[in-house]
Biotite code that builds the C-alpha atoms (Angstrom):
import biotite.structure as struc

atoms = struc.array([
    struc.Atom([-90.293, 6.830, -59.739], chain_id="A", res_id=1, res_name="UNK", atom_name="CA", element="C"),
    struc.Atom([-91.658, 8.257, -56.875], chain_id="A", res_id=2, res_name="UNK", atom_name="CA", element="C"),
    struc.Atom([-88.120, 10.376, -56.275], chain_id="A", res_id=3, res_name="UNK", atom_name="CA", element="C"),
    struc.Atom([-89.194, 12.636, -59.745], chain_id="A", res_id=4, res_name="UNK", atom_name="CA", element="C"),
    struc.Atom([-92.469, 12.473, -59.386], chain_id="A", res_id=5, res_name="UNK", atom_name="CA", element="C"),
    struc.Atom([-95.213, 14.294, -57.098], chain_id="A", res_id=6, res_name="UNK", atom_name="CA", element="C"),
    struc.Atom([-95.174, 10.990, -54.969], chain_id="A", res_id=7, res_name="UNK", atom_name="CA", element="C"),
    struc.Atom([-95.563, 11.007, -51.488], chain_id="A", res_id=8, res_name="UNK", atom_name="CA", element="C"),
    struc.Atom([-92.150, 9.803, -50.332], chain_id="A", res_id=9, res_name="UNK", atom_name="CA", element="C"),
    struc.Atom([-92.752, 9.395, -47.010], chain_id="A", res_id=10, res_name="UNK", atom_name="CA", element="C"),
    struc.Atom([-96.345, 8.568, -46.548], chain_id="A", res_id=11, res_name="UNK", atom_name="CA", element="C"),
    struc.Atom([-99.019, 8.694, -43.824], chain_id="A", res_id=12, res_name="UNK", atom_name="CA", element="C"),
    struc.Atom([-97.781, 5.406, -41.386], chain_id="A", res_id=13, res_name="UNK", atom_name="CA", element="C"),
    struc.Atom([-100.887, 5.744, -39.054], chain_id="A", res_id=14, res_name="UNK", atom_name="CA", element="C"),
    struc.Atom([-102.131, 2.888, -41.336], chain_id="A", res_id=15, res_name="UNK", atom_name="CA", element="C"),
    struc.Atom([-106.312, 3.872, -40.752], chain_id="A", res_id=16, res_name="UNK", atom_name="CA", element="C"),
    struc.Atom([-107.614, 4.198, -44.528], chain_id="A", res_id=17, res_name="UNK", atom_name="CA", element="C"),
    struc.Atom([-110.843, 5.914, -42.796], chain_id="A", res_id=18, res_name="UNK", atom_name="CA", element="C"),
    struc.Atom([-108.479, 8.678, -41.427], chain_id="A", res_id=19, res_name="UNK", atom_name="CA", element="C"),
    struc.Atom([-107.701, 11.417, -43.912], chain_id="A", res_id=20, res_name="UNK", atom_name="CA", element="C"),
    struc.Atom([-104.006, 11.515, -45.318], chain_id="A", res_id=21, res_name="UNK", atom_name="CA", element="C"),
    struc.Atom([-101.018, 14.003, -43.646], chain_id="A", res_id=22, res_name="UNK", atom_name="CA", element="C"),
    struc.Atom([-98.849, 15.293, -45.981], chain_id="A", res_id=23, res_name="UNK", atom_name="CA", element="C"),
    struc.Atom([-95.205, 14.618, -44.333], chain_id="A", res_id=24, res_name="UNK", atom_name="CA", element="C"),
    struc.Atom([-92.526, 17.641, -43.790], chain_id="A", res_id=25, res_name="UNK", atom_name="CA", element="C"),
    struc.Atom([-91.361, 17.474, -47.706], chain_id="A", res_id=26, res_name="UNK", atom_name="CA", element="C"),
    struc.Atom([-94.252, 17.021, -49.622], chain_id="A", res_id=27, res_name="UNK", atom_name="CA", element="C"),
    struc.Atom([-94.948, 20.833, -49.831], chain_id="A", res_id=28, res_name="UNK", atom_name="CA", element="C"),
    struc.Atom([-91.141, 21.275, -51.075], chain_id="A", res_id=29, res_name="UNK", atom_name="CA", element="C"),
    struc.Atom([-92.269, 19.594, -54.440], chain_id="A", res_id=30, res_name="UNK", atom_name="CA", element="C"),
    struc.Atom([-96.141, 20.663, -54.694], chain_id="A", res_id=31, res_name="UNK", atom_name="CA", element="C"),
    struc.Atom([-95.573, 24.269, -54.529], chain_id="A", res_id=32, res_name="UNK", atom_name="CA", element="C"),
    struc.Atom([-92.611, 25.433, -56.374], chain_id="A", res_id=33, res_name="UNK", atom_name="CA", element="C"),
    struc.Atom([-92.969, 22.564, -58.676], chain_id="A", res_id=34, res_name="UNK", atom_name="CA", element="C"),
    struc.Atom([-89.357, 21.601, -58.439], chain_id="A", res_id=35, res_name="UNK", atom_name="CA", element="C"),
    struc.Atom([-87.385, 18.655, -56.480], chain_id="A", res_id=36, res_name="UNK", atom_name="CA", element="C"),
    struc.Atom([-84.919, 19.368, -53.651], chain_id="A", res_id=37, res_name="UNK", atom_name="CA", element="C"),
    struc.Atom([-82.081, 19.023, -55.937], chain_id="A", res_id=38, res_name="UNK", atom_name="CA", element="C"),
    struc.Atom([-83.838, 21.823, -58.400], chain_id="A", res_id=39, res_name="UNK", atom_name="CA", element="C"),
    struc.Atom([-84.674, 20.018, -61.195], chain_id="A", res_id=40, res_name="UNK", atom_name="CA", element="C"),
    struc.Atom([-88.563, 19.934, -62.403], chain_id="A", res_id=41, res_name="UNK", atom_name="CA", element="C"),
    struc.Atom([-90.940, 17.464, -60.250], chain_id="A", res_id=42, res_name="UNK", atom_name="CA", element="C"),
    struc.Atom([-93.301, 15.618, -63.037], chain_id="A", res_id=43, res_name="UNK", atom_name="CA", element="C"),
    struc.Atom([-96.760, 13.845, -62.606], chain_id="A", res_id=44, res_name="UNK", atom_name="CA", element="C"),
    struc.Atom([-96.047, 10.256, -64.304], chain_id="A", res_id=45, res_name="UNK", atom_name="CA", element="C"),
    struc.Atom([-97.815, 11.698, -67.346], chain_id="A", res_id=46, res_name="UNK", atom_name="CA", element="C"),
    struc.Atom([-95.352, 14.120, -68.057], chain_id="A", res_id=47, res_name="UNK", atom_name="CA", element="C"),
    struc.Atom([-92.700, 12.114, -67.101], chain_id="A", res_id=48, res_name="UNK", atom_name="CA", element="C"),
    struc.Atom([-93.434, 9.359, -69.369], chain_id="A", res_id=49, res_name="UNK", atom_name="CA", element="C"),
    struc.Atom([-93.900, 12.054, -72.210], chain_id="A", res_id=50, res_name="UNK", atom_name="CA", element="C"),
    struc.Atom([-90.771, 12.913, -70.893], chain_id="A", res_id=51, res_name="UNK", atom_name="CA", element="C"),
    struc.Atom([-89.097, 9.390, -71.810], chain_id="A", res_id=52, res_name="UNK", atom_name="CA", element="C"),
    struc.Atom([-91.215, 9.441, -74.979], chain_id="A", res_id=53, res_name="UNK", atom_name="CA", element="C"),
    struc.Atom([-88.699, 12.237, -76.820], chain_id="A", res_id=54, res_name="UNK", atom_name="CA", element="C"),
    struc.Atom([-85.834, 8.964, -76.793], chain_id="A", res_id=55, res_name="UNK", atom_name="CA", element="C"),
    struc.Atom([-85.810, 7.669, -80.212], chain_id="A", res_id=56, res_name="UNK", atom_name="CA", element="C"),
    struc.Atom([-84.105, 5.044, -81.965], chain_id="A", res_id=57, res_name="UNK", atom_name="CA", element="C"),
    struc.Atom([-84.550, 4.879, -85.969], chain_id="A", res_id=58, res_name="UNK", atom_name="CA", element="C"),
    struc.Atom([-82.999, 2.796, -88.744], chain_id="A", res_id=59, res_name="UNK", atom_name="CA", element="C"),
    struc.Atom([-81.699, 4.503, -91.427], chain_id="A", res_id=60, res_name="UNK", atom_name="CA", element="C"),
    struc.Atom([-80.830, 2.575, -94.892], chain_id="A", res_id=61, res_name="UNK", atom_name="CA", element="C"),
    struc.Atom([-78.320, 4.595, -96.805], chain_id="A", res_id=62, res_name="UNK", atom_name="CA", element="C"),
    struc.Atom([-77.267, 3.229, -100.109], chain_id="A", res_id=63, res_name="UNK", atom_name="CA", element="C"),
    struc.Atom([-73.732, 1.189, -100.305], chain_id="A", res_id=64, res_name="UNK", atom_name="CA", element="C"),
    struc.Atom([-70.970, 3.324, -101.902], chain_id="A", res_id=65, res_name="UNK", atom_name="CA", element="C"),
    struc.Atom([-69.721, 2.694, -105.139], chain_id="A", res_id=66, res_name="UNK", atom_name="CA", element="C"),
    struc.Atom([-73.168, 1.752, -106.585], chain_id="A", res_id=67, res_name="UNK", atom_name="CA", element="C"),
    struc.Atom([-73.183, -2.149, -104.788], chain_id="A", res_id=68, res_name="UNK", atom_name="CA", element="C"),
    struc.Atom([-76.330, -4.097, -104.554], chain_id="A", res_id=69, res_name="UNK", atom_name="CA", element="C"),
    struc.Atom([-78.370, -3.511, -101.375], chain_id="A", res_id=70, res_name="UNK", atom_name="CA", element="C"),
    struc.Atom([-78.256, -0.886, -98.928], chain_id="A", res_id=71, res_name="UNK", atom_name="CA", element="C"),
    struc.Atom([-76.072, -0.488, -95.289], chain_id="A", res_id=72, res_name="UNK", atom_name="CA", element="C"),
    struc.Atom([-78.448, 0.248, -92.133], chain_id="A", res_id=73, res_name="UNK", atom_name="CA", element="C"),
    struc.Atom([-77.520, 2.636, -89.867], chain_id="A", res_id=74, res_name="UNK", atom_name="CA", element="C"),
    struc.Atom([-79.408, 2.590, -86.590], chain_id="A", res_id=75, res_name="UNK", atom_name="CA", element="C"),
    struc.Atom([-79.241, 6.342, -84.079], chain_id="A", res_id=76, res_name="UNK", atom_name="CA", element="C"),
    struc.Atom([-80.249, 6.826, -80.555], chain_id="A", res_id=77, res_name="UNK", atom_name="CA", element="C"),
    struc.Atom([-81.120, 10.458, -79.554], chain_id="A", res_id=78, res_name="UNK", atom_name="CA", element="C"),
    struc.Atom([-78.985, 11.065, -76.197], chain_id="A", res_id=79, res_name="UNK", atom_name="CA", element="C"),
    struc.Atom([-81.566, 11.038, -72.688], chain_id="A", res_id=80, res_name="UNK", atom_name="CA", element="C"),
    struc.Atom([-80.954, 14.714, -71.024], chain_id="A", res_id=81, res_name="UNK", atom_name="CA", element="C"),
    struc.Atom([-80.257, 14.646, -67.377], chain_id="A", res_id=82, res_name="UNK", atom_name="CA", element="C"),
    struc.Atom([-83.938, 14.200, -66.491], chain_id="A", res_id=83, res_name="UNK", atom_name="CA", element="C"),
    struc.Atom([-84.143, 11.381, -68.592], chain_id="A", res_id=84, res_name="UNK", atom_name="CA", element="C"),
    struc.Atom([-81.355, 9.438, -67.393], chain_id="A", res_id=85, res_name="UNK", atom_name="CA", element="C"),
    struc.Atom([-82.249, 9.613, -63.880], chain_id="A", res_id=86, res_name="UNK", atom_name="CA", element="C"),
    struc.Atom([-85.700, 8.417, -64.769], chain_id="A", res_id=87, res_name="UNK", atom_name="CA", element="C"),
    struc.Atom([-84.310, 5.320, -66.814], chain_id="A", res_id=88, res_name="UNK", atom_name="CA", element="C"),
    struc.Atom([-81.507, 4.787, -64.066], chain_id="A", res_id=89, res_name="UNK", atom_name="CA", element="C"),
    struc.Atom([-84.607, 4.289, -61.580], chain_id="A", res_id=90, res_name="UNK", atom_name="CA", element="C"),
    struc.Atom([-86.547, 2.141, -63.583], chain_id="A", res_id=91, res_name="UNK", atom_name="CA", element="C"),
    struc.Atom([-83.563, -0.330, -64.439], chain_id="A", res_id=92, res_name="UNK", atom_name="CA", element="C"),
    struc.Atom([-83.081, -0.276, -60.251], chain_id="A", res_id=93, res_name="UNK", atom_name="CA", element="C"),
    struc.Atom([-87.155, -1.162, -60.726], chain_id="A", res_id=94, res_name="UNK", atom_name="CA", element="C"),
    struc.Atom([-86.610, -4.042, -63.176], chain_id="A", res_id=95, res_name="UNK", atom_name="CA", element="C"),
    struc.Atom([-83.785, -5.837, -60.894], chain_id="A", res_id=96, res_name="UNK", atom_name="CA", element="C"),
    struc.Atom([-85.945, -6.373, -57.614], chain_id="A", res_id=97, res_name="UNK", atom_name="CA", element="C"),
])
């Protein structure tokens, strides 16, 4: 997630945790205008995850035509924007390691 997200990509490798942190080259690229290289928003994992939270799936039950007994279920997805499907593209590359 870290590619979306206000993640230190390429973190401090002096490896002393008494030292304090250096912020590499890029970092500042994504603090400060709040965007990603590529332009889109950068997100805390808050947001991000409210982000995600917008994809819904609901079952609908809509009567069978004709007056029949029982009812058909229909079941929707809302689309993921661009943002979205990034984010669910890098957590399905997450889920396979």
């Amino acid at each position: 997630m870290a590619p979306l997200c206000y993640i230190e990509t390429e973190p401090d490798e002096t490896g002393d945790p008494v030292l304090p942190a250096r912020r590499s080259e890029p970092a500042p690229t994504k603090v400060h205008p709040h965007t990603l290289p590529d332009g889109s928003g950068a997100h805390s994992f808050r947001t991000l995850l409210d982000g995600l939270s917008t994809i819904v799936r609901s079952t609908h039950a809509v009567p069978r035509p004709g007056g029949g007994k029982g009812e058909a279920a229909i079941e929707v997805t809302t689309w993921p924007d661009a943002s979205q499907e990034r984010a669910l593209k890098l957590l399905k590359g997450i889920a396979k390691m």
